[in-house]
C-alpha positions as CSV (number, residue, x, y, z in Angstrom):
1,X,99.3,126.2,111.8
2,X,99.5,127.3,115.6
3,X,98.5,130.4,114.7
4,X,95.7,129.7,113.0
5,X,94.7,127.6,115.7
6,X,94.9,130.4,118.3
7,X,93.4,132.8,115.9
8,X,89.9,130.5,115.9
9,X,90.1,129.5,120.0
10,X,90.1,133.1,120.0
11,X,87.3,134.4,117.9
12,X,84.8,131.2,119.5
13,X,86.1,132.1,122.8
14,X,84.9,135.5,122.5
15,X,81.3,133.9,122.0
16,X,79.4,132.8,124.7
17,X,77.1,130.7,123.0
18,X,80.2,128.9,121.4
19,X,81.7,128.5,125.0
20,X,78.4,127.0,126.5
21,X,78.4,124.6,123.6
22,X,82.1,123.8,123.9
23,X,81.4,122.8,127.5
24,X,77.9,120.6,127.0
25,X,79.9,119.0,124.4
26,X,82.7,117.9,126.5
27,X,80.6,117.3,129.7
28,X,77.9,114.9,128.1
29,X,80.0,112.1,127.4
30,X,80.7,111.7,130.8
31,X,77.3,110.7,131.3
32,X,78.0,107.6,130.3
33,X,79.7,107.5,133.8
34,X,76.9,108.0,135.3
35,X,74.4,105.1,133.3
36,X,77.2,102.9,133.8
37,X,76.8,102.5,137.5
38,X,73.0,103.1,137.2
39,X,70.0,101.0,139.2
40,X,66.7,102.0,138.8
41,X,64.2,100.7,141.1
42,X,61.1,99.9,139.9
43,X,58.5,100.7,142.3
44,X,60.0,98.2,144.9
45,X,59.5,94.9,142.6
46,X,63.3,94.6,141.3
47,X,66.0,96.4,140.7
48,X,67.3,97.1,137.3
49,X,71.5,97.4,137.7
50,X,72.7,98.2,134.3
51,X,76.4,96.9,135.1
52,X,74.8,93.2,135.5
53,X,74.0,93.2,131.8
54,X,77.7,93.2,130.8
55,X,77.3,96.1,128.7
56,X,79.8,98.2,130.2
57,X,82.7,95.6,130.2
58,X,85.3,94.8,128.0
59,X,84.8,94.6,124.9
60,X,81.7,95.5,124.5
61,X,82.5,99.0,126.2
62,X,84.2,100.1,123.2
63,X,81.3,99.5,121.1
64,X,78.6,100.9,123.5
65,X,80.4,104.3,123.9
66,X,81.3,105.4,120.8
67,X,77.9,104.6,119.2
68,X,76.0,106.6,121.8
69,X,78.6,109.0,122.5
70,X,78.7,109.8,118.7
71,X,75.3,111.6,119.2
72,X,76.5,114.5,121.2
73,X,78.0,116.0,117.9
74,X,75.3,117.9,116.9
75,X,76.6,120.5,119.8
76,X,79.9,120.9,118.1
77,X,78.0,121.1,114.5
78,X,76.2,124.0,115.8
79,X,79.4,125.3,116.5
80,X,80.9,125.0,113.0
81,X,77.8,126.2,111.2
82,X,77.9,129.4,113.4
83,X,81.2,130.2,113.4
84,X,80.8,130.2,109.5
85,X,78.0,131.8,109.9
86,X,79.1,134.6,111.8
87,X,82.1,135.2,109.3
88,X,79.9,136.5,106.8
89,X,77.4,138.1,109.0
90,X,80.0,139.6,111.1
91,X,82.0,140.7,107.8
92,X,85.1,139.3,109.3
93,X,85.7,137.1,107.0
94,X,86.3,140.1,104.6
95,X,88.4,142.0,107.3
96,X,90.2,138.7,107.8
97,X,91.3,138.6,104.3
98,X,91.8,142.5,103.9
99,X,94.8,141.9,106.6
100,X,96.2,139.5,105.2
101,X,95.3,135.9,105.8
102,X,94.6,134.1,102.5
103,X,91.4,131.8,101.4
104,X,93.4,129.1,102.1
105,X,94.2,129.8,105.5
106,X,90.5,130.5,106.1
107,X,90.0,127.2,105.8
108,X,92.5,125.4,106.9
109,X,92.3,127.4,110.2
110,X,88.7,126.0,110.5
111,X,89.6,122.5,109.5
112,X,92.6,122.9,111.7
113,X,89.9,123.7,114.5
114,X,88.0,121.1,114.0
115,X,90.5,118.1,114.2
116,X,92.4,119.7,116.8
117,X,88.5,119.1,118.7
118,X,88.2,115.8,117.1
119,X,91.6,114.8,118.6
120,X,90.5,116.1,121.9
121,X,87.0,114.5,122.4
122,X,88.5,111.1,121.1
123,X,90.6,111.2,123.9
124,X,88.5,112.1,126.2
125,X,86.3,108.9,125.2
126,X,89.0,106.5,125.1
127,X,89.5,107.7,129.1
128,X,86.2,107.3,129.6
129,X,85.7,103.7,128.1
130,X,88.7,102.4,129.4
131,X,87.6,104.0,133.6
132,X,84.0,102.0,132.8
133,X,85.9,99.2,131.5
134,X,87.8,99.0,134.2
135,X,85.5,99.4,137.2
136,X,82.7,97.0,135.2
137,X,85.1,94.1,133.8
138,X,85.7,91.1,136.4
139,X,89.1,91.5,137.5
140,X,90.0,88.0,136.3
141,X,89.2,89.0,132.9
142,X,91.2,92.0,132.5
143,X,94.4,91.3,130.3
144,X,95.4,93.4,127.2
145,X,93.7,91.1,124.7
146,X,90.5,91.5,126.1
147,X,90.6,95.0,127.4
148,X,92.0,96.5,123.9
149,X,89.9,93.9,121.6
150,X,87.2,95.8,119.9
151,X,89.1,99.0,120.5
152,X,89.1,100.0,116.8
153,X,85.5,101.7,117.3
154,X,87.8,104.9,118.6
155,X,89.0,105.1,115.5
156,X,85.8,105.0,113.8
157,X,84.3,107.4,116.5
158,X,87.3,109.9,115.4
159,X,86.5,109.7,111.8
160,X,83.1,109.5,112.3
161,X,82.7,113.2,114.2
162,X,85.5,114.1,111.6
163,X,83.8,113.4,108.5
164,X,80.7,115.1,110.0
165,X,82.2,118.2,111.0
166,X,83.8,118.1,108.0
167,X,80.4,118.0,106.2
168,X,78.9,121.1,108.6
169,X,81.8,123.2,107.4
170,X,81.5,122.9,103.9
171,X,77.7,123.2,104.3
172,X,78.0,126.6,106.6
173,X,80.4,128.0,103.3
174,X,77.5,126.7,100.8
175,X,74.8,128.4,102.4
176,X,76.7,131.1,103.9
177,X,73.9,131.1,106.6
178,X,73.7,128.9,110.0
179,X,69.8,128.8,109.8
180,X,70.7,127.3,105.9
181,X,73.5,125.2,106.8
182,X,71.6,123.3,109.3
183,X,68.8,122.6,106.5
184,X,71.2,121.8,103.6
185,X,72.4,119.0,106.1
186,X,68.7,117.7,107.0
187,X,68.3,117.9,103.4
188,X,71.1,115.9,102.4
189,X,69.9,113.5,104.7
190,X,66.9,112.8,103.8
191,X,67.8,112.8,100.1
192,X,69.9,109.7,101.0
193,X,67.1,107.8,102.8
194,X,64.9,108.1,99.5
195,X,67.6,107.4,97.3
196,X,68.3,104.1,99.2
197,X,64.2,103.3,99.7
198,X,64.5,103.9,95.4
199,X,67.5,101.8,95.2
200,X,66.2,99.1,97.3
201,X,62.8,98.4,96.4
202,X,62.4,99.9,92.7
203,X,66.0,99.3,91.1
204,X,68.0,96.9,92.9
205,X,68.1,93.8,95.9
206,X,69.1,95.0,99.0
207,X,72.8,94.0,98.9
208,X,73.2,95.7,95.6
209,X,71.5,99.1,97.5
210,X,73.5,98.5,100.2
211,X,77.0,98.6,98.2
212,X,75.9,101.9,96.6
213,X,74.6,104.0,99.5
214,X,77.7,102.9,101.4
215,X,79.3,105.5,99.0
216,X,76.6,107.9,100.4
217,X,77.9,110.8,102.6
218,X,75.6,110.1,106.1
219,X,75.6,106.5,105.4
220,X,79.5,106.2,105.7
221,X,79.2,107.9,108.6
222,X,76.8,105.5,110.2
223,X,78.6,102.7,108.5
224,X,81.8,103.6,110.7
225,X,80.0,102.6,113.9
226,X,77.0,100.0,113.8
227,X,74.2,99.8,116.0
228,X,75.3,98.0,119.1
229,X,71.2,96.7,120.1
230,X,71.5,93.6,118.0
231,X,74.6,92.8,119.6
232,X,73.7,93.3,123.2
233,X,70.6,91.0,122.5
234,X,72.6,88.6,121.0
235,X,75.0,88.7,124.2
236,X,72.5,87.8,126.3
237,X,70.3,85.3,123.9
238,X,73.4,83.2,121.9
239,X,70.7,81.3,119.9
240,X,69.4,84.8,118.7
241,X,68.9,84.7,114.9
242,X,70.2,88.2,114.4
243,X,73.7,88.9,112.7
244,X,75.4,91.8,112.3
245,X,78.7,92.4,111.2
246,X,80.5,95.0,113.2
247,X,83.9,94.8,112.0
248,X,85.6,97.8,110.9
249,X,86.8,97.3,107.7
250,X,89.7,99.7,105.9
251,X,87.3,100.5,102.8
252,X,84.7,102.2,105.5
253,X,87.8,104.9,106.6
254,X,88.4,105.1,103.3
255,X,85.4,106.2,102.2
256,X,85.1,108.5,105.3
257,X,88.5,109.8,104.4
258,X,88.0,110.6,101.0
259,X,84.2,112.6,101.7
260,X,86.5,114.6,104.4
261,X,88.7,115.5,101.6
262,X,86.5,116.1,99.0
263,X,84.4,118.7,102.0
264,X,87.3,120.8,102.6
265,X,88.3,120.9,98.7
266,X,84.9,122.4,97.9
267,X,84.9,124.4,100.9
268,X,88.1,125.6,99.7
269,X,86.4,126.0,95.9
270,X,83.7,127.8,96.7
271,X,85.6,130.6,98.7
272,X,88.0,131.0,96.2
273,X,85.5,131.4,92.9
274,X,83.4,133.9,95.5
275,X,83.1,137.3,95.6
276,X,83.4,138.6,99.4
């Protein structure tokens, strides 16, 4: 497994496009760093200080961060879709198999790629959310309860990227093509928000819709991690008549889980029935 490992870190390493991406990737989420400790002066008249809207303290930091974190995927998906990419265009995908390395490897060297990232920039965001929770959090409030409550979303944010990735990957071996595998995904996406708008308003009530699309690719991706607006408003306006739910429920990984599966199987499929 190490060597497969190696084997990838070296091929995207070789790449400077893939390193440039590596290192946007990384550096964004530190951004949040930055916002968190923001004021923004508007013309003299006030002050806005984003750490007063208790945003950034425990636990809503947990929340906050992995939801807009989330977004700096598609750098990492540009990655995956290349490096796919690149193995057919580049032949060495043949040439990789000629010497030796089976389908199977293939893959699981890629997948292997991709959690061993995962892993990393989970980490990274934990560090992150726990230095603005830190700094933000009244120092009478800090005690484990309320510092790890709400912590769960870096598990969601882990599967989330995962099952994404995931989905890049087996798109990239589908289409063979980055250009392709970049479209297929758009694609997908946009298939999903018509099939819920059919399920919604021309077959079913909107709870029914809702139980069926969560089954949808994209949408248990976004299901992982809810929109935190609602709940920011309602932080600061108790008697606001918006509810969300924003627990994360087992059924939600499961889901997640089983598309991450059933991407790597195919992957797998497809480059096994295929002649290179």
């Amino acid at each position: 497994m190490i060597r497969l490992l190696q084997i990838e870190f070296q091929k995207l390493w070789q790449n400077k496009m893939s390193k440039v991406l590596i290192y946007i990737s990384f550096i964004l989420p530190f951004s949040i760093l930055i916002l968190s400790s923001l004021k923004i002066n508007f013309f003299g008249y006030f002050t806005l200080d984003l750490s007063e809207t208790k945003i950034f303290e425990f636990p809503y930091i947990w929340h906050i961060t992995t939801y807009f974190v989330a977004y700096f995927k598609i750098f990492f998906a540009i990655i995956v879709v290349f490096m796919i990419g690149n193995e057919y265009s580049n032949r060495t995908l043949k040439q990789n198999l000629i010497d030796g390395l089976s389908k199977k490897e293939f893959v699981l060297s890629k997948f292997t790629f991709i959690i061993s990232y995962c892993l990393l920039m989970t980490l990274v965001v934990f560090i992150i959310t726990l230095i603005i929770g830190m700094f933000n959090t009244p120092s009478q409030d800090i005690y484990f309860d309320t510092v790890f409550s709400s912590s769960e979303f870096i598990v969601a944010y882990f599967f989330k990227i995962l099952a994404f990735f995931s989905f890049c990957l087996f798109a990239a071996v589908l289409a063979k093509r980055s250009v392709f595998a970049l479209a297929v995904l758009f694609i997908v996406n946009i298939i999903e928000w018509i099939a819920y708008l059919l399920l919604r308003f021309k077959f079913f009530d909107e709870q029914t819709a809702d139980g069926i699309a969560q089954f949808f690719p994209f949408t248990s991706m976004y299901n992982l991690i809810e929109e935190p607006a609602s709940r920011i408003v309602r932080l600061h306006a108790p008697t606001n008549t918006i509810v969300t739910d924003y627990t994360l429920y087992w059924h939600e990984i499961a889901i997640a889980a089983g598309w991450i599966f059933l991407f790597i199987f195919f992957s797998y499929r497809l480059l096994k029935r295929r002649d290179l």
